[in-house]
Structures are given as C-alpha cells and as structure tokens.
C-alpha positions as CSV (number, residue, x, y, z in Angstrom):
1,X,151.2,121.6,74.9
2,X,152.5,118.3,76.9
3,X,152.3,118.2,80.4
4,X,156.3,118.6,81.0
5,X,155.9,122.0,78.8
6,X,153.2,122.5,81.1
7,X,154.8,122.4,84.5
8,X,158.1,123.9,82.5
9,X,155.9,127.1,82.2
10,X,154.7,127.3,85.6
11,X,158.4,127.2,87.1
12,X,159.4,130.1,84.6
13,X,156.1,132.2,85.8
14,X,156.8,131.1,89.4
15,X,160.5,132.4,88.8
16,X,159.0,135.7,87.6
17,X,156.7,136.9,90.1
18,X,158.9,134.7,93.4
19,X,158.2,132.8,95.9
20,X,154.8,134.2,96.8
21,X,152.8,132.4,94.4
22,X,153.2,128.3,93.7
23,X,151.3,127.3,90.4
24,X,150.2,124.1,90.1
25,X,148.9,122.3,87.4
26,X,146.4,119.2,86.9
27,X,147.4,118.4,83.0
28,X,146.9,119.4,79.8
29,X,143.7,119.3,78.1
30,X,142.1,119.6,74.6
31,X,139.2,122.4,75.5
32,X,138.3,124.3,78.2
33,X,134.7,126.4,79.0
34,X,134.7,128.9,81.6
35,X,132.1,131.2,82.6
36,X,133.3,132.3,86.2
37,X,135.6,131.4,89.5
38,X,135.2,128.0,90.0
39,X,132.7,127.4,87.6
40,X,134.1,125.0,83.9
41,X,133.8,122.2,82.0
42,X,136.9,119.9,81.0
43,X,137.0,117.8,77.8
44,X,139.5,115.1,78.9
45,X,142.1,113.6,76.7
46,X,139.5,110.6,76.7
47,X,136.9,112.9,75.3
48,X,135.2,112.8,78.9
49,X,133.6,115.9,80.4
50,X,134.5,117.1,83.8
51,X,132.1,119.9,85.0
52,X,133.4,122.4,88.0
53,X,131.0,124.4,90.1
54,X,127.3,125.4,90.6
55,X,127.0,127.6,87.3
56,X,127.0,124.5,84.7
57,X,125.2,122.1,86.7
58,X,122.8,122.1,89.3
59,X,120.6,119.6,92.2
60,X,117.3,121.3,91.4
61,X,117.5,120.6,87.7
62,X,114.6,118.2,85.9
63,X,116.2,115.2,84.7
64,X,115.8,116.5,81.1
65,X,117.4,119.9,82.0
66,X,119.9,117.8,83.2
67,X,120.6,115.7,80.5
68,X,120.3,118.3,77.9
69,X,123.3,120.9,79.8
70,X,125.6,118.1,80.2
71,X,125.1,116.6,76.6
72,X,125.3,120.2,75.4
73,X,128.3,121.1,77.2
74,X,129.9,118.5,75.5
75,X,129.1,119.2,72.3
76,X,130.4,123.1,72.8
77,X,133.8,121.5,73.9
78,X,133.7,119.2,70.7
79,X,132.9,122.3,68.9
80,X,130.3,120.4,67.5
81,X,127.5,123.3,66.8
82,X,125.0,121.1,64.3
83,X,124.8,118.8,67.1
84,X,123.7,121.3,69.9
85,X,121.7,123.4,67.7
86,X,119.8,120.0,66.6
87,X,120.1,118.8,70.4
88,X,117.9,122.1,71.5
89,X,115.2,122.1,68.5
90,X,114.6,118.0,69.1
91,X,114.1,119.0,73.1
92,X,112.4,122.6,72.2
93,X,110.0,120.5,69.7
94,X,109.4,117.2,72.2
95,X,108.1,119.9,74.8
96,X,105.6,121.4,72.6
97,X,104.5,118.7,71.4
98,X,104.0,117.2,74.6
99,X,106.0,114.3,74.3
100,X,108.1,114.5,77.1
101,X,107.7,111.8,79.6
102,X,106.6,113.4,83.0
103,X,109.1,111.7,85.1
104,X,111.6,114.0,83.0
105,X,110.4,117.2,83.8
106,X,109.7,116.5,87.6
107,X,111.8,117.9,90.2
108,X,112.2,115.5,93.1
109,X,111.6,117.0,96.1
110,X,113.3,115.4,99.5
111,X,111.0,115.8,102.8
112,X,112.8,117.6,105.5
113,X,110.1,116.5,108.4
114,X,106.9,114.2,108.3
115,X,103.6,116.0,106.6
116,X,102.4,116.3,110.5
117,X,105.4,118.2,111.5
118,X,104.8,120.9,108.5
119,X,101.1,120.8,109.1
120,X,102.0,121.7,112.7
121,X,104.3,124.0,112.5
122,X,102.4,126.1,109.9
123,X,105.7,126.5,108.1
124,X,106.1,128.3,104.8
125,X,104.2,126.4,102.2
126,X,106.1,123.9,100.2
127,X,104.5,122.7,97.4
128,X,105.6,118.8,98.0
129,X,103.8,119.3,101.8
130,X,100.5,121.0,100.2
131,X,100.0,118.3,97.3
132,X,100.3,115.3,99.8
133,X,97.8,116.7,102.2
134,X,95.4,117.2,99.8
135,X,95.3,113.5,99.0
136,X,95.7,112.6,102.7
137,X,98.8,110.9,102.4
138,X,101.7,110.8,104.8
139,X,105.2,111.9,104.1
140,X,108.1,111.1,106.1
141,X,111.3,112.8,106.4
142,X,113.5,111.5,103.8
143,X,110.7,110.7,101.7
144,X,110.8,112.2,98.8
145,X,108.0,113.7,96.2
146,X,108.1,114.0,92.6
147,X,105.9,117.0,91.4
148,X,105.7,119.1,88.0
149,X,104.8,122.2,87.4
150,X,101.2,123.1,85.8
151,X,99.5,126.0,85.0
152,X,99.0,127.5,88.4
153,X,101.7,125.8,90.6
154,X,102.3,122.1,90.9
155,X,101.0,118.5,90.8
156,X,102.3,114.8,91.7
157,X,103.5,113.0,89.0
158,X,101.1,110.3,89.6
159,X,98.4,112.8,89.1
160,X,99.5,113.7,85.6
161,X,97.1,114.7,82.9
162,X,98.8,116.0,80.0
163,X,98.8,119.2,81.4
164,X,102.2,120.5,82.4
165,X,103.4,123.8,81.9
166,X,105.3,123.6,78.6
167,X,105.8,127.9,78.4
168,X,107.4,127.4,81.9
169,X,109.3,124.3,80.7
170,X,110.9,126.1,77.1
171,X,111.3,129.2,79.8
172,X,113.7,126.3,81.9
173,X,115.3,125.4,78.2
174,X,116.5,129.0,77.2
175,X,117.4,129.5,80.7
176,X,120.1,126.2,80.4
177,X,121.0,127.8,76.9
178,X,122.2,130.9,79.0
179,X,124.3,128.9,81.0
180,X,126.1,128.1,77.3
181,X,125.8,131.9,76.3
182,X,129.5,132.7,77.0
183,X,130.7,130.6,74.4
184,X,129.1,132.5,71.7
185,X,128.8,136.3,70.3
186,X,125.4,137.4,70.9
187,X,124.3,137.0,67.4
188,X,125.2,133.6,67.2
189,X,124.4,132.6,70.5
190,X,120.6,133.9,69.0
191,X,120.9,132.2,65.9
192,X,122.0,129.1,67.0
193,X,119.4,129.0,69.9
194,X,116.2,129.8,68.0
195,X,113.3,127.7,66.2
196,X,113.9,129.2,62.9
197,X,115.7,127.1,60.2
198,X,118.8,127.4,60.7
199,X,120.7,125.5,57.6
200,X,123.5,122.8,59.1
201,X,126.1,124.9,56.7
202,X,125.7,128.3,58.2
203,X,125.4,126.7,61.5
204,X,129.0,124.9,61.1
205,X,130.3,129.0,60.8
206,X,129.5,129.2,63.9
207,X,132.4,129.3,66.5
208,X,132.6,128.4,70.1
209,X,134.6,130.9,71.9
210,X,136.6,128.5,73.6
C-alpha cells in the first residue's frame, strides 16, 4: 500500500474507535520484523535497515556479534534464507577454526574511575580493573580496555595467545540466532541454524514469518 492509502486507513480506524485514539503513521515499507514493544527492524524502500530497540541490537555486543545480527537481519527482511544460513556456517566455521581476528570478539570495556580508585574502594571485581593491575598498568576514567574471554575468565587483547573461548563464542552465535528465532517455526528455525548440510534448495522452502 502507498502512503495516501496509508494515512486513508488510519482516518477510517480513527473514525471507528473516536476521538480517543490518533494513529499516526511514518510510511509504508516493504518488510517488517517484530519480536516485542518497541523492539523491530525496518527494510526501507531503499533497501536500508532501520533497527528499533534493545532486543535486536545491543552496546555490549563483540564487533562480530554485531556485524553478524545486523547483516542477518537484513537478510531475514530480504527473505534471503541461503544467504543467512551461509552467513552463520562461514561465522560458526571461522570460530572453530580459530580464525577470527581477536579484536572481533573483544568487548570494549569503558573505565568508570582510575585503576587506584577501584583498587581503593575494593569494589566488585571487574574484569577490565583485575587484568590491568596485574600488569601494573594504570587506567583512567574514560579509558577504555579491550578484553576476550578465555577459558577461565578474561584477558587483554594484547595478551592474546590463540586461546579464546571459542564454546563460549558459538554459545554468543546461537544466542544472536535467538534473537532471529521469531521469524521462523521451530523446525526451521533448527534446520536453518545448524552445522549439518543443509542443501541451498531445501533451504530456499524456508519462509520468514514476516
């Protein structure tokens, strides 16, 4: 529908139900994801994304998290299911293998006070605080400290050896495939979301729920 259809609508619902509720509208657009209040992702006449609320994006996200949500948001709007179920076995695969680069799967952590504030204080222990003491560096507030997640808690970037958690980072991976899990029926949301083969052909049956 065109936008005059659009607001044409509205003033017949408005007409309906009185004077008590206005409706207003923002435009017409091709697809629409919701999986809450508040919370959606807009494909744009332009082919743009525009993302809504907490639930389909996030600050505390590793740049490759990131990357993959957005990139597969717009592929679930495209209905375009060969490329997100090739987009999560390329990332699934890199992060087995290893081949991720570091500064992708940090999270970037802002100092709130100076190292010699926290160590005074005795605050709650923050990772970002702990790992900078230990090398007897000092951190300012504002500062702020890249870390990645290992075995048994966290390290500095700059301290990376090839050992980063990679069962904690697929964990993150399926956990930013939940975010997409409204779009799909359980079975195919399984299906499309797995590290079996998959063939492109019965993956193109698959459809968003849009």
């Amino acid at each position: 529908a065109d936008a005059p259809s659009i607001r044409q609508l509205a003033d017949e619902i408005e007409v309906v139900v009185g004077n008590e509720v206005k409706l207003d509208t923002d435009g017409p657009w091709p697809a629409m994801f919701a999986i809450g209040r508040k919370n959606y992702a807009l494909l744009m006449e332009d082919g743009a994304v525009t993302v809504k609320g907490s639930g389909l994006r996030g600050r505390s996200l590793e740049p490759v998290m990131e990357r993959f949500l957005k990139e597969s948001l717009t592929d679930l709007l495209n209905e375009d299911v060969i490329s997100l179920r090739r987009r999560y076995v390329d990332l699934a695969t890199k992060i087995r293998e290893g081949s991720v680069p570091v500064s992708e799967l940090a999270l970037r952590k802002r100092l709130t006070r100076s190292t010699a504030e926290y160590a005074r204080e005795h605050a709650v222990r923050q990772a970002e605080y702990e790992l900078l003491i230990e090398k007897g560096r000092a951190g300012r507030a504002g500062d702020r400290v890249a870390i990645y997640r290992v075995e048994k808690g966290f390290r500095l970037v700059e301290d990376h050896a090839g050992d980063e958690n990679r069962d904690h980072y697929l964990r993150r991976l399926r956990d930013m495939t939940s975010r997409l899990a409204p779009g799909f029926s359980e079975a195919d949301r399984v299906a499309l979301f797995s590290m079996e083969i998959l063939a492109d052909e019965l993956a193109a049956r698959i459809r968003p729920g849009l």
